[in-house]
C-alpha positions as CSV (number, residue, x, y, z in Angstrom):
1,X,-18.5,-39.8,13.6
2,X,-20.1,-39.5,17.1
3,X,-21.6,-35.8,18.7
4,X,-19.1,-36.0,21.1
5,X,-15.9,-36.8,18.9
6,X,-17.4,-33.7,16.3
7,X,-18.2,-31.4,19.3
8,X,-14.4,-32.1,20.8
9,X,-13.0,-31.7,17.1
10,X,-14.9,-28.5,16.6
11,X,-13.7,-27.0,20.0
12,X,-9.7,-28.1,18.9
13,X,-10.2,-25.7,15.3
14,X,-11.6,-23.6,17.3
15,X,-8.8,-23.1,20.1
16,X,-6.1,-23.3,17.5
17,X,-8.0,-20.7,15.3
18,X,-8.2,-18.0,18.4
19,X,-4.3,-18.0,19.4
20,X,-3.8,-17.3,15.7
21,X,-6.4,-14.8,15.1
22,X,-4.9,-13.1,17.9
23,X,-1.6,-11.6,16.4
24,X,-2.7,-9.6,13.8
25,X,-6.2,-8.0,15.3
26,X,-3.7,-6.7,18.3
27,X,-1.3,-5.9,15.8
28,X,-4.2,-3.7,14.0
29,X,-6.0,-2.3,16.9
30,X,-2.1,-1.0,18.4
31,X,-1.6,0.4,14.8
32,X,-5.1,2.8,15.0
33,X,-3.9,3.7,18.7
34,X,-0.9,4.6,17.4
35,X,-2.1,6.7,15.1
36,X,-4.8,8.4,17.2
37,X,-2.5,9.5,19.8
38,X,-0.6,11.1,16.9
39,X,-3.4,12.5,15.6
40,X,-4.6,14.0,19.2
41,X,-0.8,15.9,19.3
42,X,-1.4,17.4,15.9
43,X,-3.7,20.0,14.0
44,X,-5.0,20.4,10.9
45,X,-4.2,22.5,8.3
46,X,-6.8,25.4,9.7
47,X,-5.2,25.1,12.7
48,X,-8.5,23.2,14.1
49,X,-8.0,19.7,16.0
50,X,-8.1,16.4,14.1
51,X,-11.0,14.2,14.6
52,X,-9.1,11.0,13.8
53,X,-12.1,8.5,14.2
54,X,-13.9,10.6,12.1
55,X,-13.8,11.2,8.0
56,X,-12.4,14.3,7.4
57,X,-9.1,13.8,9.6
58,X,-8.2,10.9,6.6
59,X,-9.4,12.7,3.6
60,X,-6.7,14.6,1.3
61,X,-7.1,15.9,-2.2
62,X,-6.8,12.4,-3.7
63,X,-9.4,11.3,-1.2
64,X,-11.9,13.5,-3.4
65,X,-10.8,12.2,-6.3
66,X,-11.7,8.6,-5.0
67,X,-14.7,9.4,-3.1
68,X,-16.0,11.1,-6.5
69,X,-15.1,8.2,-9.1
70,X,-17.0,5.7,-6.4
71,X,-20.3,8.6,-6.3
72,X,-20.5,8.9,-9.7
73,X,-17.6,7.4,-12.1
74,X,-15.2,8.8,-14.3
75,X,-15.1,12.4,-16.0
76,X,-12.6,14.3,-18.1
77,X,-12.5,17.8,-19.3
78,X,-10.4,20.9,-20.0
79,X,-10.8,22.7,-16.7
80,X,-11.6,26.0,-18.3
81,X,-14.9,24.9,-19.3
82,X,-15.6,24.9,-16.0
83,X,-12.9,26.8,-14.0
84,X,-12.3,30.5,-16.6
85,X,-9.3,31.6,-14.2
86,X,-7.5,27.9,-14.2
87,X,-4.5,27.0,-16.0
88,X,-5.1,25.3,-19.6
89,X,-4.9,21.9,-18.5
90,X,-7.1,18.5,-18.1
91,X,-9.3,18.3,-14.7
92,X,-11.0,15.1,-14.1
93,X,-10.5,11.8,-11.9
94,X,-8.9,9.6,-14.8
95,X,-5.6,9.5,-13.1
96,X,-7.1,7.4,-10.2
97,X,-7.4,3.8,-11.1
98,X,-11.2,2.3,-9.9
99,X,-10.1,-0.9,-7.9
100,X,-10.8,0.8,-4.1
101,X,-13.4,3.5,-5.3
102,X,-15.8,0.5,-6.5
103,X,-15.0,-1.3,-3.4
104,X,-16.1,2.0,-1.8
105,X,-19.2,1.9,-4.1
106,X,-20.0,-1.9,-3.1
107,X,-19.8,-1.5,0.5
108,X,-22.1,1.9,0.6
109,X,-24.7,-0.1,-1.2
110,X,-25.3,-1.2,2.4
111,X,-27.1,2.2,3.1
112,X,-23.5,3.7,4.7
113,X,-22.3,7.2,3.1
114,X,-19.3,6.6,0.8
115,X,-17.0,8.6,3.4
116,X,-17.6,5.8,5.7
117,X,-17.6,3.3,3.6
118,X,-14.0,4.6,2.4
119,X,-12.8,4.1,5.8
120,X,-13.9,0.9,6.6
121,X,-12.8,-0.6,3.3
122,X,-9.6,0.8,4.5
123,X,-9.1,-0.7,7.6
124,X,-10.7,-4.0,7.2
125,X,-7.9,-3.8,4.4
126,X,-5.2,-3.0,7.0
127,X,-6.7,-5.6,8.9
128,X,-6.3,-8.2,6.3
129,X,-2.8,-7.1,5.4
130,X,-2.2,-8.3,9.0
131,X,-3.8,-11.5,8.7
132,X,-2.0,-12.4,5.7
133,X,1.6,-11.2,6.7
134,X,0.9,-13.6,9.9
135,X,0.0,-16.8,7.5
136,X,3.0,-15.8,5.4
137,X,5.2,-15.5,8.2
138,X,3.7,-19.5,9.9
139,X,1.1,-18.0,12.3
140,X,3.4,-18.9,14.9
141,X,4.5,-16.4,17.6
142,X,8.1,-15.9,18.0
143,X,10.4,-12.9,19.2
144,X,11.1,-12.8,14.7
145,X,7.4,-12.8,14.3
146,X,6.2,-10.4,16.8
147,X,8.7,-8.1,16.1
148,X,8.1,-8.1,12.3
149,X,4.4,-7.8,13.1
150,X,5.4,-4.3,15.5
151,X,7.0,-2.6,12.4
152,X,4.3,-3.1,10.6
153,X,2.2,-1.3,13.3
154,X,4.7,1.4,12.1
155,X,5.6,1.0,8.7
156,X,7.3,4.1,7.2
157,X,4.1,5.5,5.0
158,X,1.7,3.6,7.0
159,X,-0.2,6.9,8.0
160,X,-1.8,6.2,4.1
161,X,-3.2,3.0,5.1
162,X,-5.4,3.6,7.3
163,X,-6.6,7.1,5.4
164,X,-8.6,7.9,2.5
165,X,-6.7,5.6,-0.3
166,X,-6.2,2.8,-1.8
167,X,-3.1,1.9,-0.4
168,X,-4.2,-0.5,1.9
169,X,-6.8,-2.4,-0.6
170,X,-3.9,-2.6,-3.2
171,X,-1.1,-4.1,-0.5
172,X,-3.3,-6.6,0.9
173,X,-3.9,-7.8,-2.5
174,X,-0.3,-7.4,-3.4
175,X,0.1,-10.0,0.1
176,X,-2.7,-12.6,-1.5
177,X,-0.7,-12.6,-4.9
178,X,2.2,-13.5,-3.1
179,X,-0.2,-16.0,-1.2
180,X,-1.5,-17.9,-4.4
181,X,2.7,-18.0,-5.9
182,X,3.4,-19.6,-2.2
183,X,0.4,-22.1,-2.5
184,X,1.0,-22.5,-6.0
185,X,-2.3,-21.5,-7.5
186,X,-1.7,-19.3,-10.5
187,X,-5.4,-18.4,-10.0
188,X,-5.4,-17.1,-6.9
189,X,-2.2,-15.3,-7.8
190,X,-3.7,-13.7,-11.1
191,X,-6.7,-12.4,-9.4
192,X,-4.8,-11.2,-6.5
193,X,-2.6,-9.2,-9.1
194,X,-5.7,-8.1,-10.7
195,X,-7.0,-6.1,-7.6
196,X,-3.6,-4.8,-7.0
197,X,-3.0,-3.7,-10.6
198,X,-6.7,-2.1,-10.7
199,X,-6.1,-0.6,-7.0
200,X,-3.3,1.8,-7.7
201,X,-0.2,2.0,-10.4
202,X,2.4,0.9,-8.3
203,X,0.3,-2.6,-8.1
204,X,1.6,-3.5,-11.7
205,X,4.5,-4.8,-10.0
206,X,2.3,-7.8,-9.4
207,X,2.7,-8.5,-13.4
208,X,6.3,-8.6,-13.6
209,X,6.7,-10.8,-10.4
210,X,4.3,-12.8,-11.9
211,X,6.1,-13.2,-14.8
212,X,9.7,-13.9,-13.3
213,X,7.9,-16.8,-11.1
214,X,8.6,-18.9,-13.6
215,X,12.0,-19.3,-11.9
216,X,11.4,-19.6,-8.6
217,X,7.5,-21.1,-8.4
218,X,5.7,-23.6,-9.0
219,X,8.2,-26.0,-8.2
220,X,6.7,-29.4,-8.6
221,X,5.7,-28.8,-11.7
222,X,7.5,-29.0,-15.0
223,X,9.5,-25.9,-16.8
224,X,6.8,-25.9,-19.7
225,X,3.8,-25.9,-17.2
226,X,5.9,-23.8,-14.9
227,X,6.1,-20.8,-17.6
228,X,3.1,-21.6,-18.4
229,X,0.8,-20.6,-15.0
230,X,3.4,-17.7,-15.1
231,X,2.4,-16.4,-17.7
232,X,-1.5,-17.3,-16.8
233,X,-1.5,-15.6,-13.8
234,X,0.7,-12.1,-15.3
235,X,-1.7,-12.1,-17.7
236,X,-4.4,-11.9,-15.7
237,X,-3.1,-9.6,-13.3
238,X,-2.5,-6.8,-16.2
239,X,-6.0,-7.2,-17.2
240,X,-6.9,-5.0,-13.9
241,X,-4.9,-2.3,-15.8
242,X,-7.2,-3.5,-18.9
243,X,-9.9,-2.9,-16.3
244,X,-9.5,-0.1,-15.7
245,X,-8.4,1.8,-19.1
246,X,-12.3,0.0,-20.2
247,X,-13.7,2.1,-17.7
248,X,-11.8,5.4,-18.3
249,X,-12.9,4.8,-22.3
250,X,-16.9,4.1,-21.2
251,X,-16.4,7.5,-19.6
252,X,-14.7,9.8,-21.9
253,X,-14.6,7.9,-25.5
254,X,-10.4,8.0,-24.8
255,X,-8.6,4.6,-24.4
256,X,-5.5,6.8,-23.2
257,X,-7.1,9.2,-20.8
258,X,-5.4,7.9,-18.0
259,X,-1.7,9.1,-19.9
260,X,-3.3,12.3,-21.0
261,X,-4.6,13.7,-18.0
262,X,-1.1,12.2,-15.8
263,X,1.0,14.6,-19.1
264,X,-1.7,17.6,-19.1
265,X,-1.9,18.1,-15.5
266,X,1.2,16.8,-14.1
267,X,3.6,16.2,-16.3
268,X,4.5,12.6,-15.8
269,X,4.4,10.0,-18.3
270,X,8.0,9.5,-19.3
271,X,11.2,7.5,-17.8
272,X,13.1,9.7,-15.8
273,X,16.9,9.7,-14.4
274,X,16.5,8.0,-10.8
275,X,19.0,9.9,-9.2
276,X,17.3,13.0,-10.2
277,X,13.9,12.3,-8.9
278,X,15.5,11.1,-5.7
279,X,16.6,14.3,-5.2
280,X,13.1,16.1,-6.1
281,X,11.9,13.6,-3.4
282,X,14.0,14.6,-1.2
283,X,14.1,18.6,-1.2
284,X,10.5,19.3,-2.1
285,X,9.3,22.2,-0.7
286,X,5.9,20.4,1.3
287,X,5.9,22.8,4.4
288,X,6.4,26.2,1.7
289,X,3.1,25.3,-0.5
290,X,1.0,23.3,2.8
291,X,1.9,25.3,6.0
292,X,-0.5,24.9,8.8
293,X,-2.2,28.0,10.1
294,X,-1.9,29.6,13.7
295,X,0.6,28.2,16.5
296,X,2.5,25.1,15.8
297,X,2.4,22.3,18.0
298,X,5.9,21.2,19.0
299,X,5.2,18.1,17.3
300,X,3.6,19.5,13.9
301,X,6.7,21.9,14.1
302,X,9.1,19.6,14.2
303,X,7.1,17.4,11.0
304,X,7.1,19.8,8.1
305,X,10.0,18.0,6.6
306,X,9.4,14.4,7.6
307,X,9.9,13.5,4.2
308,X,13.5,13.8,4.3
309,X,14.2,11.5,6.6
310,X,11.6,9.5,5.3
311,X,13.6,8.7,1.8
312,X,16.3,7.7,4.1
313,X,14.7,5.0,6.2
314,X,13.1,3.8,3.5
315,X,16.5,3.3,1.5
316,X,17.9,1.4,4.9
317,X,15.0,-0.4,4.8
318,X,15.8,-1.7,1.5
319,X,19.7,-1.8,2.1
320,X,18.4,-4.6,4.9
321,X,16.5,-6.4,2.6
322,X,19.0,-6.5,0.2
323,X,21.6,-7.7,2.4
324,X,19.5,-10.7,4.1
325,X,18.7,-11.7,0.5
326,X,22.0,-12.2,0.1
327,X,23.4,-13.6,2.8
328,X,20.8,-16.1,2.4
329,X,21.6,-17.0,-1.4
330,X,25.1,-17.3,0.1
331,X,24.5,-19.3,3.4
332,X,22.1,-21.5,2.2
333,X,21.2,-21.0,-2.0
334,X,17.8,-20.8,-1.9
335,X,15.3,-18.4,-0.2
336,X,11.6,-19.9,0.0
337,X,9.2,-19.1,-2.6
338,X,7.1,-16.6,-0.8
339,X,10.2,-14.2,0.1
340,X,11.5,-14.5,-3.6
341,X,8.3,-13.4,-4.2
342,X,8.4,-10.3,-2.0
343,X,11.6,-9.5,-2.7
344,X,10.6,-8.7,-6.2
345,X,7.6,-6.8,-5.3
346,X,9.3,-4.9,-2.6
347,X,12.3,-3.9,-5.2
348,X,10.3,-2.9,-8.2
349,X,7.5,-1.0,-5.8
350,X,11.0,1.1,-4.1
351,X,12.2,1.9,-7.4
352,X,9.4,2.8,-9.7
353,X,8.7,5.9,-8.5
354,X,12.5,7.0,-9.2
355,X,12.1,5.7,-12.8
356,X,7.9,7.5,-13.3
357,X,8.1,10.2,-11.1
358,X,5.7,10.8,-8.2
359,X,7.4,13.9,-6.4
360,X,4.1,14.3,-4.4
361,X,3.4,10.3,-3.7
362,X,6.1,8.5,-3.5
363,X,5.7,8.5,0.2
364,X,2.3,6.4,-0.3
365,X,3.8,4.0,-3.2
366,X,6.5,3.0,-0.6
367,X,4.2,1.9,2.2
368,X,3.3,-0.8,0.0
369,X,6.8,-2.1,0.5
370,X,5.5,-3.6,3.2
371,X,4.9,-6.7,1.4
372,X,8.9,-6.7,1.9
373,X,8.2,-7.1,5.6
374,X,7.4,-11.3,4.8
375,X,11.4,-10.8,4.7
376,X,12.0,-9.1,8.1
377,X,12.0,-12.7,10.4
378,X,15.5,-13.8,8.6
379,X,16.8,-10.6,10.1
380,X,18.9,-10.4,13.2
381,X,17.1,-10.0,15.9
382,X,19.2,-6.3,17.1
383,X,18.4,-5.4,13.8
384,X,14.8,-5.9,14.3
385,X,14.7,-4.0,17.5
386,X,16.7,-1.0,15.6
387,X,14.4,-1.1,13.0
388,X,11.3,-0.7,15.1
389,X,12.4,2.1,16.6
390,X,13.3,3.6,14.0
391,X,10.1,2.8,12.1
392,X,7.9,3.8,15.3
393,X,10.0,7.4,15.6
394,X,9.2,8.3,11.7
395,X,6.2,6.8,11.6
396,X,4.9,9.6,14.6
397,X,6.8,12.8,12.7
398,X,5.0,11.6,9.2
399,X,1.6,10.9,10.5
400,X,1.9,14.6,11.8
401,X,2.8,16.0,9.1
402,X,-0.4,14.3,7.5
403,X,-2.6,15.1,9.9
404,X,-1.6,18.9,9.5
405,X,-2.3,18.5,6.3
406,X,1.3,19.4,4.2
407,X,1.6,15.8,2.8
408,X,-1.7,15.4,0.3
């Protein structure tokens, strides 16, 4: 090929590259000012201002938990050892799974401190979510497109992707899994899985959409082979749980600390009634046990219970997914093979906390429902529009109540 017909070639990729590069790094840098500006209006819990471009404005008390598992690994022990006035219970950092603390751990071996390190593993995650979701959704701008990319800026729970957790590691693998199903490479798929299931709990979901793939995936190939690389690629996404159980056990000589310290110390472990927890969600008393300190500003005042109307948009949230689904199935019987995916992830990720109880997190396991946003473009477009506003009116009231510290 002549210098002149590579040179011209090169500048084409790299024109068509730009315009679709473009999308998602506004979409991210809108989503940090966003969140800045909300963090300017609000306080801390000490009644001090919140340093949002700094560390300590995105740490909460699992952020320690993280930041200590990526410093130094895993511990367990009964907290009186240590603690003679404490409650006879486990203490430790076995109830954190060691996906985004080792990612933490990787990226300080550059000579940054592990706080910063956190923070940008965190938001080059955020960053990548947006990337992804853009591919997913074509990489073409359209009024469906941009707007689905402007509630993302605002996802309800997004405030936990840009902090201290692994929220935003976890999704974005969550996003390549459904990546890999869409390209049809079981490989991909599996390893994505892997980092989601070894990133957080919630990321297991990636094993059972895995496993019902079968029936919607892999399309050109055969139903032996097709059950096949769905089993392949579920397999290898539970192996990040596998993961990291191996490195609880290296650490404590327990294959089940993860389940004792999650019964010892917070009594979870078990199925519970849905309904139930929904309720716990919803009337938990945050502001009584977190209260800021001082005078309130109006905004921070008017978040100490941003929870509650939290639950609710994200259970419209889902009502709208639900209902495009279907209208689809009906309409045209068939949705495409990266929104089946989706759809599964963002249905098991709603409802798991209901079923394992996380009165104190579900908040942060529902911002990964944002993989359910690869749905979103099918919607009307009013529906968009009332959806972003919505999304962008909770999203300020939650953030605040993070930033002042009530929601850990």
């Amino acid at each position: 090929m002549p210098d002149s017909a590579r040179v011209e070639l090169t500048t084409s990729a790299r024109r068509e590259w730009r315009p679709a590069l473009l999308p998602p790094v506004v979409a991210w840098l809108v989503a940090n000012i966003i969140t800045w500006l909300v963090a300017k209006a609000s306080i801390a819990g000490d009644g001090s201002k919140i340093a949002y471009w700094s560390t300590g404005g995105r740490r909460r008390w699992d952020s320690e938990h993280y930041l200590s598992i990526a410093k130094a690994g895993y511990e367990m022990f009964w907290c009186r050892e240590r603690y003679p006035d404490f409650r006879d219970v486990m203490c430790g950092n076995v109830a954190w799974f060691p996906g985004y603390p080792m990612s933490v751990r990787v990226v300080s071996s550059t000579g940054l401190s592990h706080e910063i390190s956190a923070v940008v593993v965190t938001e080059a995650s955020l960053l990548g979510m947006f990337a992804v979701l853009w591919w997913l959704l074509g990489a073409r701008l359209t009024w469906a497109t941009g707007l689905t990319l402007a509630i993302g800026t605002v996802f309800p729970g997004g405030i936990y992707l840009h902090a201290i957790f692994p929220i935003a590691t976890g999704t974005l693998a969550l996003l390549a899994c459904i990546v890999g199903v869409k390209r049809g490479s079981w490989v991909i798929a599996g390893a994505a899985g892997f980092v989601a299931a070894a990133c957080y709990p919630v990321g297991a979901a990636a094993v059972g959409m895995l496993l019902s793939s079968a029936f919607f995936a892999w399309r050109r190939d055969r139903w032996p082979l097709r059950f096949a690389k769905a089993g392949l690629s579920a397999v290898l996404a539970g192996s990040g749980v596998l993961w990291a159980k191996w490195l609880m056990w290296q650490a404590t000589g327990r294959w089940n600390a993860y389940e004792i310290m999650q019964k010892s110390s917070y009594g979870q472990g078990d199925l519970r009634q849905p309904f139930d927890e929904m309720g716990k969600f919803y009337a938990f008393p945050f502001s009584d046990w977190y209260r800021p300190k001082g005078h309130l500003p109006w905004l921070v005042d008017h978040s100490l219970a941003a929870h509650k109307p939290q639950l609710w948009l994200n259970i419209v949230f889902m009502l709208l997914i639900l209902s495009m689904v279907a209208i689809q199935l009906i309409r045209r019987r068939r949705l495409e093979v990266e929104e089946w995916a989706a759809f599964v992830l963002a249905v098991t990720i709603f409802f798991a906390p209901f079923f394992l109880g996380a009165q104190m997190s579900w908040y942060r396991n529902h911002a990964q429902v944002f993989v359910g946003l690869v749905l979103v473009p099918r919607m009307p477009r009013w529906v968009q529009v009332s959806l972003l506003v919505l999304c962008a009116i909770q999203y300020v009231f939650l953030s605040a109540m993070f930033f002042a510290g009530v929601l850990v």
